[in-house]
C-alpha positions in Angstrom: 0.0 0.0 0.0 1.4 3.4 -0.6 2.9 5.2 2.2 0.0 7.5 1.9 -2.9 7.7 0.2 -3.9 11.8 0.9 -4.4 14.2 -1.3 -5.5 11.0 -4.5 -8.7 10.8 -6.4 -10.2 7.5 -6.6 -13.2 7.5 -8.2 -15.3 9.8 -7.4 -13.5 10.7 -3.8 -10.9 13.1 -2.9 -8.8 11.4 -0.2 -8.1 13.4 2.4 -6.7 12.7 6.2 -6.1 9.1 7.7 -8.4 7.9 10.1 -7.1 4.6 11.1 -5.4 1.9 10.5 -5.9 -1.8 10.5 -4.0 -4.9 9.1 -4.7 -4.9 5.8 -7.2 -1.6 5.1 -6.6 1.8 6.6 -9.6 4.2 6.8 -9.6 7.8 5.6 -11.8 10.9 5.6 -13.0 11.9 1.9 -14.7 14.4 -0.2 -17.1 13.0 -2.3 -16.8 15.1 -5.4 -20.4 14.6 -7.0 -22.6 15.2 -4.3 -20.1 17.9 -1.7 -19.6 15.5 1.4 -17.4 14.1 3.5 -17.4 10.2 3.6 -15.1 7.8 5.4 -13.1 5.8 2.7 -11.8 2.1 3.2 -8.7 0.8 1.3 -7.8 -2.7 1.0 -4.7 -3.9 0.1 -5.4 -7.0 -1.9 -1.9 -7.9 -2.0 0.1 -9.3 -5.2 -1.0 -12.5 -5.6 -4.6 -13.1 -6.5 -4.9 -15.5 -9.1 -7.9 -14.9 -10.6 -8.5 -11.2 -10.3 -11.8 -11.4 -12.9 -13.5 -13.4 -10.7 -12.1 -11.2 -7.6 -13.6 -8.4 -8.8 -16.9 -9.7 -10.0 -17.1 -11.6 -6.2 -16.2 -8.1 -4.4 -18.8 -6.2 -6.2 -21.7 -8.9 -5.5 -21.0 -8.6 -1.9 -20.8 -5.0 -1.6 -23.9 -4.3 -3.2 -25.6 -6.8 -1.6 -24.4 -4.4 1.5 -25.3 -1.4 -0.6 -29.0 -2.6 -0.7 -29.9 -3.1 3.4 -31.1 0.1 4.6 -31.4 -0.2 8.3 -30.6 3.1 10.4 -27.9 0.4 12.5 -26.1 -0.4 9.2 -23.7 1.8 7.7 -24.8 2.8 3.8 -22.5 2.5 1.2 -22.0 5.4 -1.1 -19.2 3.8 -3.6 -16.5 1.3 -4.4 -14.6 -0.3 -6.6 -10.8 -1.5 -7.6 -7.9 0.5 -8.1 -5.1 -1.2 -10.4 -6.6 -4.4 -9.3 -4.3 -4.3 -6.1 -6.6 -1.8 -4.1 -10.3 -2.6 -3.5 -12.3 0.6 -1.4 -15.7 1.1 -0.1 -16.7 4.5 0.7 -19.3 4.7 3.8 -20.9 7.3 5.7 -18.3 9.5 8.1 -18.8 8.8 11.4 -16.8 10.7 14.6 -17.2 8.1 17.4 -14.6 5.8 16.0 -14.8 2.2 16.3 -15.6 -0.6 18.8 -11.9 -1.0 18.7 -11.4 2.0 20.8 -14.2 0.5 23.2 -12.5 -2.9 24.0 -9.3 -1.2 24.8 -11.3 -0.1 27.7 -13.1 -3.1 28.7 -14.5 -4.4 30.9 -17.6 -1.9 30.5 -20.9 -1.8 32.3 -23.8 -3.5 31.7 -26.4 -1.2 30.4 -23.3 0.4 28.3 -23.0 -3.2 26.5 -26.7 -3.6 26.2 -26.8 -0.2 24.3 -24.6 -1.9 22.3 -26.1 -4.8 21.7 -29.4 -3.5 20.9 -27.8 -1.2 18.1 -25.9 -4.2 16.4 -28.9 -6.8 17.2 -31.1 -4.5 14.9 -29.3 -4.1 12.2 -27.5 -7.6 11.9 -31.7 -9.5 13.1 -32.8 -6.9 9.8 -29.7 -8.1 7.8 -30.9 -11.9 8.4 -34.1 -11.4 8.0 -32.8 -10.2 4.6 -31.3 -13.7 4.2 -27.7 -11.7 4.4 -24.9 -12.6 6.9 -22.0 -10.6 8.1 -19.4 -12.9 8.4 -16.8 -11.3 9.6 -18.4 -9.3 13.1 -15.3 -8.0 15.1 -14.3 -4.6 16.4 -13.1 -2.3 13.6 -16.0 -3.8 11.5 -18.7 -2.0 14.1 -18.4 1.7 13.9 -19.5 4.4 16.6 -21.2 8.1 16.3 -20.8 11.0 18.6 -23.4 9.6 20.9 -21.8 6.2 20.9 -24.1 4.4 19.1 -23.4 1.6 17.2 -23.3 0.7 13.0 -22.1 -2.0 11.3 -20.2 -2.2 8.4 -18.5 -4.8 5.8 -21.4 -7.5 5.4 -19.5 -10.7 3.3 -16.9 -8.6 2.5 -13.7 -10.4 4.6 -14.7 -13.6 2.9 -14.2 -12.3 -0.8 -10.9 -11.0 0.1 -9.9 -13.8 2.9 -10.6 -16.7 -0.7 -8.8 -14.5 -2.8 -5.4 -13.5 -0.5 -3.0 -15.8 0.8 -3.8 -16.8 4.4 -0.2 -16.4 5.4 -0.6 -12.3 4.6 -3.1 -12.2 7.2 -1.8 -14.3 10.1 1.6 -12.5 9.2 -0.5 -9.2 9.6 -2.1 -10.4 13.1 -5.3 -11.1 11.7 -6.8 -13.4 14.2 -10.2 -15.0 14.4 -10.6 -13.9 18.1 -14.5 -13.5 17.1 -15.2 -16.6 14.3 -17.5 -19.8 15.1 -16.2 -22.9 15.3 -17.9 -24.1 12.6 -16.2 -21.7 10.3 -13.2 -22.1 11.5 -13.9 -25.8 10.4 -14.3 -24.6 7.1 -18.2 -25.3 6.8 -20.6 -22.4 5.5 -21.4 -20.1 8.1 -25.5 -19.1 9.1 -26.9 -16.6 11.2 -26.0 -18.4 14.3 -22.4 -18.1 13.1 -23.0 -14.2 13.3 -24.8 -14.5 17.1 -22.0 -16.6 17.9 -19.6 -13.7 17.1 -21.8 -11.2 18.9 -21.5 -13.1 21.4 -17.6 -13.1 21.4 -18.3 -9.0 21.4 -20.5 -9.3 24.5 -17.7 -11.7 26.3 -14.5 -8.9 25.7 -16.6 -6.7 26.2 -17.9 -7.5 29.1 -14.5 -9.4 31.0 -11.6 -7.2 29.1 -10.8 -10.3 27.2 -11.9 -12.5 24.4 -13.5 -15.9 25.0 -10.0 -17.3 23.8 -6.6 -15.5 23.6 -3.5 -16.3 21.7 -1.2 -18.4 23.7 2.6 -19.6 23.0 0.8 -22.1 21.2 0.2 -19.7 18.3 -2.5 -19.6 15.8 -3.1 -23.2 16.0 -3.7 -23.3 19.4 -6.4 -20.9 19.6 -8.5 -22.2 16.9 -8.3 -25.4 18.1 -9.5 -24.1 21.8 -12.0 -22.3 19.6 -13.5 -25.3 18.2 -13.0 -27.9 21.0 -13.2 -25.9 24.6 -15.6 -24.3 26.8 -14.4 -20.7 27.5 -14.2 -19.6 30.7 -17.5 -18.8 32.2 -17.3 -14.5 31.8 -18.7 -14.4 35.3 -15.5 -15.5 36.5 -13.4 -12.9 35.2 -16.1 -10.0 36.0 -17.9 -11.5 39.4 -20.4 -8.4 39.5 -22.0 -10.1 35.7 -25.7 -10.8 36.4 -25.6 -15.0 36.3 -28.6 -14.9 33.5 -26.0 -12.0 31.5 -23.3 -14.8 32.4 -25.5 -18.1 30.9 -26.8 -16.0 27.9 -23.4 -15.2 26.7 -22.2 -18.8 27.1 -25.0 -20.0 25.3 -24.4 -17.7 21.8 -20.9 -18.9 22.3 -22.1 -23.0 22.4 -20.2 -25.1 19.6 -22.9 -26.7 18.3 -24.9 -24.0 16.1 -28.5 -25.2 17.0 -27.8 -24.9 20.7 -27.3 -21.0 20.1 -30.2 -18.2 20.1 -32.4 -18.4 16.8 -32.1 -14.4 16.2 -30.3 -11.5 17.5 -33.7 -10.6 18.8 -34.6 -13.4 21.3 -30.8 -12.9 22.4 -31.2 -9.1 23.0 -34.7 -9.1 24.4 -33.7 -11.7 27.0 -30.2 -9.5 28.3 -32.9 -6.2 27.8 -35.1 -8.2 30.2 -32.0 -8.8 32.6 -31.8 -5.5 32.8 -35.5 -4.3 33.7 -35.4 -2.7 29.8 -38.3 -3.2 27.2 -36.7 -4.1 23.5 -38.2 -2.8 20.4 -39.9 -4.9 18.2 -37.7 -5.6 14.9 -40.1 -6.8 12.3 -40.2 -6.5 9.0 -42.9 -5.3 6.8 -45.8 -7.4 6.4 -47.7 -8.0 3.5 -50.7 -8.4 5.7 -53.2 -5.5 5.8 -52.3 -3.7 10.0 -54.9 -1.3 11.1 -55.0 0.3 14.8 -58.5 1.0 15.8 -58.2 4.1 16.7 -60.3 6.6 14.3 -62.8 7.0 16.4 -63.9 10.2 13.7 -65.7 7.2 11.8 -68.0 6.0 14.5 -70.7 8.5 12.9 -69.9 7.3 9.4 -70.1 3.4 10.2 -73.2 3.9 12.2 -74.8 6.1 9.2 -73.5 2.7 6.9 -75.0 0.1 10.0 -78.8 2.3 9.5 -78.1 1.9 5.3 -77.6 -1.3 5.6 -80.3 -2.3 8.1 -82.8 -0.8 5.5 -81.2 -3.0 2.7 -81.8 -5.9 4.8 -85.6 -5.4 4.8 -85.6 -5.5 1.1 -83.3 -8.7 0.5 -80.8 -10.7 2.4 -77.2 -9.9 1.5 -75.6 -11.9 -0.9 -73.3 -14.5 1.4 -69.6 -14.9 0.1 -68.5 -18.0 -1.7 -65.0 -16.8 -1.8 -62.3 -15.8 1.0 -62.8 -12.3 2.1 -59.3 -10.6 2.4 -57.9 -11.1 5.7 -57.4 -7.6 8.1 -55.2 -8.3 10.9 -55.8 -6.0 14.1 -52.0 -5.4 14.6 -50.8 -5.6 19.0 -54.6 -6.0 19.9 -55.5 -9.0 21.7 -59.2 -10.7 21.2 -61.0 -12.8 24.3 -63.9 -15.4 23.8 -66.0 -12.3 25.0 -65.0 -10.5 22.2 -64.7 -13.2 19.7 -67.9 -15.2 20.5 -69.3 -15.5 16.6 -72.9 -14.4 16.5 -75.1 -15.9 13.4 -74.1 -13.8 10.0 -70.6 -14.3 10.8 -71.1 -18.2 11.1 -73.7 -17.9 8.4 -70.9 -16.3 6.2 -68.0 -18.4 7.5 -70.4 -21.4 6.3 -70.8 -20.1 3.0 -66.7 -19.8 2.6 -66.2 -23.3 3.5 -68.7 -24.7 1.0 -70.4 -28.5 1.4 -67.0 -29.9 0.7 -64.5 -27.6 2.9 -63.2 -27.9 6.1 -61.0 -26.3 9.0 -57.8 -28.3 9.8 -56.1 -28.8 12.6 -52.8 -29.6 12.1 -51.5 -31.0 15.6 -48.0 -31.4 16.7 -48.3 -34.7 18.4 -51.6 -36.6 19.6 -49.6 -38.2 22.1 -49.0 -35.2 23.9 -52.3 -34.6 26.4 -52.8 -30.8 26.0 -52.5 -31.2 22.5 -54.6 -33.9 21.7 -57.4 -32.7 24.0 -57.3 -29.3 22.7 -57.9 -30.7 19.2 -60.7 -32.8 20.4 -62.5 -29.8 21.6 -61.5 -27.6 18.7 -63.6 -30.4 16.9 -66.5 -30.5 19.3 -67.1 -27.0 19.9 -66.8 -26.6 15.4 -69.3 -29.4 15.3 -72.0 -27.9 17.1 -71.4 -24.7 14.8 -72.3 -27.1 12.1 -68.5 -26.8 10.7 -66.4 -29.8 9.7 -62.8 -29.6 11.1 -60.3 -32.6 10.7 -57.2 -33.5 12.8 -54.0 -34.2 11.5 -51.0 -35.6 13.9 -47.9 -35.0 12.9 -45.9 -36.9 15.2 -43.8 -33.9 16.1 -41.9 -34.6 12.5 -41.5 -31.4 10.8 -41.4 -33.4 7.5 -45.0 -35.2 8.1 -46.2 -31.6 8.9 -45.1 -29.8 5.6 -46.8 -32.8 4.1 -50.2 -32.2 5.8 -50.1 -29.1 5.5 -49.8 -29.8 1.3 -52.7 -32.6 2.0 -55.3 -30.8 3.7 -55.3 -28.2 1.7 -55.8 -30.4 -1.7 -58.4 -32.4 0.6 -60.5 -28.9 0.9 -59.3 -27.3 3.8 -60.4 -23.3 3.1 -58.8 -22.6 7.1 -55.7 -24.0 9.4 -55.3 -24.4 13.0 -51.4 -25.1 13.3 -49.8 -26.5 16.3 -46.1 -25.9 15.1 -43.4 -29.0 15.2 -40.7 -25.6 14.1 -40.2 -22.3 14.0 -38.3 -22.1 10.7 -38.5 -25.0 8.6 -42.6 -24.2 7.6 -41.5 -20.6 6.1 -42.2 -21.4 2.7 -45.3 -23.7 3.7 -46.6 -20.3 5.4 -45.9 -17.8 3.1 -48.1 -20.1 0.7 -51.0 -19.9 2.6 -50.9 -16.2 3.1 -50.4 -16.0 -0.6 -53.5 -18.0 -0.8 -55.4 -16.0 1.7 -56.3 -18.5 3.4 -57.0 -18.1 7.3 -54.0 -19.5 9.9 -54.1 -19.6 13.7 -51.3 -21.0 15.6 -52.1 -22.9 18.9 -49.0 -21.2 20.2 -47.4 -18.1 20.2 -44.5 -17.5 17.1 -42.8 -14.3 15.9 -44.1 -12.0 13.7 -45.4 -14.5 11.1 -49.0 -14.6 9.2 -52.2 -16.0 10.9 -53.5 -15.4 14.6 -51.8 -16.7 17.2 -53.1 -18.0 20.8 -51.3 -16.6 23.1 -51.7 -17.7 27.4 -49.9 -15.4 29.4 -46.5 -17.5 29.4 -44.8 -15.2 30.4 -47.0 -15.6 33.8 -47.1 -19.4 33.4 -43.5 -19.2 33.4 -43.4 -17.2 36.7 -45.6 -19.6 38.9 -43.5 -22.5 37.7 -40.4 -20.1 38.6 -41.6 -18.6 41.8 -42.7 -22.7 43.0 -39.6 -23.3 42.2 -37.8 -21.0 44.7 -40.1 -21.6 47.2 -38.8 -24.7 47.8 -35.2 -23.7 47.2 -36.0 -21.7 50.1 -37.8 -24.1 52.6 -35.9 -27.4 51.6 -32.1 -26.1 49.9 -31.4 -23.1 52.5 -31.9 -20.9 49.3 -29.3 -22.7 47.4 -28.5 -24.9 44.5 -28.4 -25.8 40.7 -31.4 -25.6 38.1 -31.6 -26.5 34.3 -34.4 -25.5 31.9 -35.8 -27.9 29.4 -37.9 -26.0 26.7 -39.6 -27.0 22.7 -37.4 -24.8 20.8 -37.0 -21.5 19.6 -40.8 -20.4 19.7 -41.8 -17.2 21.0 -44.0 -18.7 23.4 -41.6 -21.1 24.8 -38.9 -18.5 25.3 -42.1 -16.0 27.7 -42.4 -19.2 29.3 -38.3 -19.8 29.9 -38.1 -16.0 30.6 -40.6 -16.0 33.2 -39.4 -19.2 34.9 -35.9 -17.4 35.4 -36.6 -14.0 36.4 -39.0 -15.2 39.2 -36.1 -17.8 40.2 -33.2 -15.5 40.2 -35.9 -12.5 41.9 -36.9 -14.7 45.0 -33.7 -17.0 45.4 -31.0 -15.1 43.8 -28.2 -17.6 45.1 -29.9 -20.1 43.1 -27.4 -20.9 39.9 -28.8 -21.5 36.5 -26.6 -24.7 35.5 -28.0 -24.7 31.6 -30.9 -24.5 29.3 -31.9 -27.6 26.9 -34.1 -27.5 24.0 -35.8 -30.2 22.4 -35.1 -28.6 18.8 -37.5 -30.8 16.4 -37.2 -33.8 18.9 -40.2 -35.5 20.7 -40.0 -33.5 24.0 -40.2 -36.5 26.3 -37.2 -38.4 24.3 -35.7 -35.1 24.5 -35.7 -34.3 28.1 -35.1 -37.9 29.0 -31.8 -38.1 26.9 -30.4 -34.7 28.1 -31.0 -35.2 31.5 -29.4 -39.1 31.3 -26.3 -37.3 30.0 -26.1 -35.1 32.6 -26.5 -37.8 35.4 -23.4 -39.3 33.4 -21.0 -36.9 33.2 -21.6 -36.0 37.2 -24.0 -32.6 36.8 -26.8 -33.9 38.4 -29.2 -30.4 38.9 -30.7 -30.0 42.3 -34.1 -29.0 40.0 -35.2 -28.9 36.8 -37.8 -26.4 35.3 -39.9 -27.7 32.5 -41.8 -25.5 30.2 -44.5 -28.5 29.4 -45.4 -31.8 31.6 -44.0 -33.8 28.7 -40.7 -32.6 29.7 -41.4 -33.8 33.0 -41.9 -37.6 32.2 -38.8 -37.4 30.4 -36.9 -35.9 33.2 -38.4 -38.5 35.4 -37.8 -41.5 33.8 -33.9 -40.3 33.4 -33.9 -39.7 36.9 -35.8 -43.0 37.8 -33.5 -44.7 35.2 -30.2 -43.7 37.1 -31.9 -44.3 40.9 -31.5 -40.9 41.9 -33.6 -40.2 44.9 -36.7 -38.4 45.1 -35.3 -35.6 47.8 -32.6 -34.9 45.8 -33.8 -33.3 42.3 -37.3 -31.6 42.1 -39.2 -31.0 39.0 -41.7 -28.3 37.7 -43.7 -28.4 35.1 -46.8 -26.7 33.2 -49.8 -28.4 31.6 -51.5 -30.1 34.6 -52.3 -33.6 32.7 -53.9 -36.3 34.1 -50.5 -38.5 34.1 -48.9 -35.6 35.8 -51.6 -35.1 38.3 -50.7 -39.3 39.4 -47.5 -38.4 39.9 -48.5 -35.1 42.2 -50.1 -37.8 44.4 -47.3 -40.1 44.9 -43.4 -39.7 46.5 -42.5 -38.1 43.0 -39.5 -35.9 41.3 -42.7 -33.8 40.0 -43.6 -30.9 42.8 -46.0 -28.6 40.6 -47.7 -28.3 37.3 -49.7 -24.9 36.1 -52.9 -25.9 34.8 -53.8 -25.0 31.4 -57.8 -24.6 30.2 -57.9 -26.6 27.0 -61.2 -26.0 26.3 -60.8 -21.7 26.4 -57.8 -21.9 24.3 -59.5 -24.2 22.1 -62.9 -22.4 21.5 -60.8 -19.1 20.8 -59.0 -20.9 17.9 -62.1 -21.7 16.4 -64.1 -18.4 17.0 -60.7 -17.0 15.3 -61.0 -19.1 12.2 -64.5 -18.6 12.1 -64.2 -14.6 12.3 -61.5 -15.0 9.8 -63.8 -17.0 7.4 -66.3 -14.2 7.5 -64.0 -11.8 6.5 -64.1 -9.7 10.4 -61.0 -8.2 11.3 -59.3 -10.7 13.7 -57.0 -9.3 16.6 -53.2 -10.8 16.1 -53.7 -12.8 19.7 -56.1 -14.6 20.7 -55.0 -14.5 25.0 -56.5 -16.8 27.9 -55.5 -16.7 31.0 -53.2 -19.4 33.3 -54.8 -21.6 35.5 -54.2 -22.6 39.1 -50.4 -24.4 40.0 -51.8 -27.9 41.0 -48.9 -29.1 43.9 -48.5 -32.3 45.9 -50.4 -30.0 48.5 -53.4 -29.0 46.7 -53.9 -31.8 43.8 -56.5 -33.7 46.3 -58.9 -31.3 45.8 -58.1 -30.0 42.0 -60.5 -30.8 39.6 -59.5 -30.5 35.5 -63.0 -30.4 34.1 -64.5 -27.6 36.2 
């Protein structure tokens, strides 16, 4: 690189005054000529010896536009670049005067609300960037850039690899490159994903957080490190910074877990979590829907609809109003949250949601798993209560196999299904099934809570289920452990609902026995819940971690848990179990010398007339609120269960 590259035109920049430097790019302040403004200006040296320098420059222009196209106020915008000679690339961005996160990790450890600041200006932008379907790549300090106010942008999305394939490797260990921030997995050579990127943010969170990356370089060199990297736990942070809240200390070790799937689906489950920590709300990063949102909130056209409600009452007296024989569009009532009161269908909406499904239609209910008791019995009154509106709705099981459901879903809807009740076996592999049937208009609610995805969702207060299982939970800590001990979570899967649920367990834990450590969190991802919880909790047993408790999110987890436990003759006084779901199985164990203490009770047959009074409102074309919410039952304990009864 030349010894200086101020006072050059490259392009259509004036180079002006060096900024900083790096390994192989150095930063300087520039005058865009065509437009009057100042810009900071990124050189590369691509070294001498790229081989194929066509397909270089055709790579590096792919991947800077790509960056070029995400317009999120968190990512820095591109305003030019290009080659120079073939030995130089550049990429001109907007001039910021905070500098870099660099300059912030030289100063490490920093607070917690500082970091969480952070991490809710680089969780925006990188959650918008994946829901973009782009990655980064190559998250580390000088790639995150800071304002005046210290906020944070990032920069150089999928440019490193271009240049890291094209230069030889040696130039950049030689020039103290490291991969203080890569996954293992990448460091294996396999593709990266979006968990790559959380688990480099994590990495940030860890230096920034101790004053040290999870892994340093050692006399061992290069080799060394990324074998530690992909082979060894780091260091729990809350050792090197005792004040770390343990729920700041678990999340960060579980973005930086070596198996991808064990890592936080999005930047926004990760951030909301550490935001929750913290006592902080997080914004909601959601991309635009194609659904039609409306807030009711004009009340100016009360006068007008009931001038339209008179019109049409007269109309009435001359004929009856055509019924539909078509799909109405679908209005979504965007943050509102529907009840039976309000959603009880009175007789021209079922007379119009008849009319939609035809003689030969039908609502399906696509069910996770019929084995499971809430499940199954929440289908069976789904069916019951659409019967005796004179609607046919047919259940499908599918086995908790994500494969059988994408199937179904295709079935049902060539065997006439015109609406879907969807109990979810994932949260990411029915995307394209999903987008279909919005496409198709045709009506969705979930039987749990997801992200920001078409269709209604039912949503219990999990948040609140969560809390009674977590609050139980410390009440015993506190009578029976002398406020101490060991817990692990057991959970479905990334779904919204399930991480309320796993939220609330911990936040009423830590609040009411704070000494009380959280050991680990385990996730069923795609497996059979029972299998799941009974295999992760054997392992445990085996390696010597028995927990002292273990918090399930569903009872299913529960008879997993206790068949591990029963399996390996640990003793009843010495690990405690709660669970949610209340289900007759669970409700024998509450009456016997059990692991199990507690259960929260669920009302299947509420959550189950709300998903059909959603599809029904749906069907007759009523705006539908995006939740339908009940309410928790009762926590049914080894105390109380005598007297609980599940059908009153």
């Amino acid at each position: 690189m030349p010894e200086t590259w101020s006072g050059r035109q490259i392009g259509d920049f004036i180079v002006e005054e060096r900024i900083a430097r790096g390994g192989l790019s150095t930063i300087y302040r520039a005058r865009q000529i065509s437009v009057n403004r100042f810009v900071a200006l990124k050189i590369i040296d691509l070294g001498g010896d790229i081989s194929d320098r066509v397909a270089f420059r055709a790579a590096f222009e792919r991947e800077v536009a790509i960056t070029a196209s995400l317009e999120h106020i968190h990512i820095l915008p591109v305003y030019g670049y290009g080659l120079v000679d073939d030995a130089y690339a550049y990429i001109a961005m907007r001039l910021l005067s905070g500098g870099a996160l660099t300059d912030l990790i030289r100063r490490a450890p920093l607070k917690v609300d500082r970091v969480g600041d952070l991490l809710s200006d680089i969780g925006q932008g990188l959650d918008y960037a994946h829901r973009k379907g782009v990655l980064h790549g190559d998250l580390k300090p000088s790639n995150i850039l800071l304002d005046d106010a210290g906020r944070a942008y990032l920069s150089d999305f999928g440019v490193a690899s271009v240049i890291a394939s094209a230069i030889d490797p040696l130039v950049s260990q030689s020039l103290n490159k490291l991969p203080l921030y890569v996954a293992p997995e990448r460091l294996r050579g396999e593709d990266g994903n979006t968990r790559s990127d959380i688990y480099s943010v994590g990495a940030l969170l860890y230096h920034l957080l101790t004053g040290r990356p999870p892994f340093e370089l050692d006399e061992g060199g290069l080799g060394s490190l990324m074998f530690r990297q992909m082979e060894q736990e780091p260091l729990p942070p809350k050792v090197l910074n005792p004040s770390l809240p343990p729920a700041i200390d678990a999340l960060i070790l579980r973005a930086l877990r070596k198996n991808p799937h064990e890592r936080f689906a999005t930047l926004a489950e990760m951030t909301d979590i550490y935001n929750t920590v913290l006592g902080k709300s997080t914004l909601q990063w959601q991309m635009p829907s194609t659904l039609t949102r409306v807030r009711r909130r004009r009340w100016w056209l009360i006068p007008i609809m009931a001038l339209l409600i008179l019109i049409a009452v007269g109309a009435l007296i001359v004929r009856r109003p055509s019924l539909p024989t078509t799909q109405p569009p679908i209005t979504m009532l965007d943050g509102e949250f529907g009840t039976l009161e309000t959603l009880t269908p009175n007789q021209n909406t079922l007379d119009r949601a008849r009319a939609v499904l035809g003689s030969d239609g039908f609502i399906a209910y696509l069910n996770c798993s019929l084995d499971n008791v809430l499940f199954a019995s929440r289908s069976r009154y789904a069916r019951e209560i659409a019967e005796n509106f004179g609607l046919r709705l047919v259940v499908y099981d599918a086995k908790n196999d994500v494969y059988t459901q994408l199937t179904q879903i295709e079935q049902a809807r060539l065997e006439g299904a015109r609406a879907i009740i969807l109990c979810p076996t994932s949260s990411t592999e029915l995307a394209d099934s999903l987008a279909s049937l919005e496409a198709a208009n045709i009506p969705l609610v979930w039987a749990t809570l997801v992200d920001d995805e078409y269709g209604a969702k039912l949503d219990s207060d999990n948040y609140a289920i969560g809390q009674r299982i977590g609050q139980l939970a410390a009440e015993i800590f506190n009578a029976e452990r002398g406020g101490a001990g060991s817990y692990i979570t057991i959970d479905r899967g990334d779904f919204a609902a399930t991480q309320l649920r796993l939220q609330g367990m911990i936040d009423a834990l830590t609040a009411a026995a704070p000494n009380v450590v959280n050991s680990g969190r385990f996730s069923a991802e795609g497996r059979e819940l029972l299998e799941a919880a009974e295999t992760d909790v054997a392992a445990l047993i085996a390696a010597g971690r028995t927990p002292d408790a273990i918090l399930c999110v569903s009872d299913s987890c529960a008879y997993g848990a206790t068949n591990a436990l029963t399996n390996a003759n640990i003793p009843t006084s010495q690990v405690f179990i709660v669970s949610a779901g209340a289900e007759p199985f669970t409700l024998d164990l509450l009456r016997t010398d059990s692991y199990l203490r507690g259960s929260v009770a669920v009302d299947r047959r509420v959550s189950a007339q709300l998903m059909v009074y959603g599809v029904i409102a749906m069907l007759a074309g009523n705006p539908i609120p995006e939740q339908l919410r009940y309410p928790p039952d009762s926590m049914v304990t080894r105390e109380n269960v005598a007297s609980y009864d599940p059908n009153s």
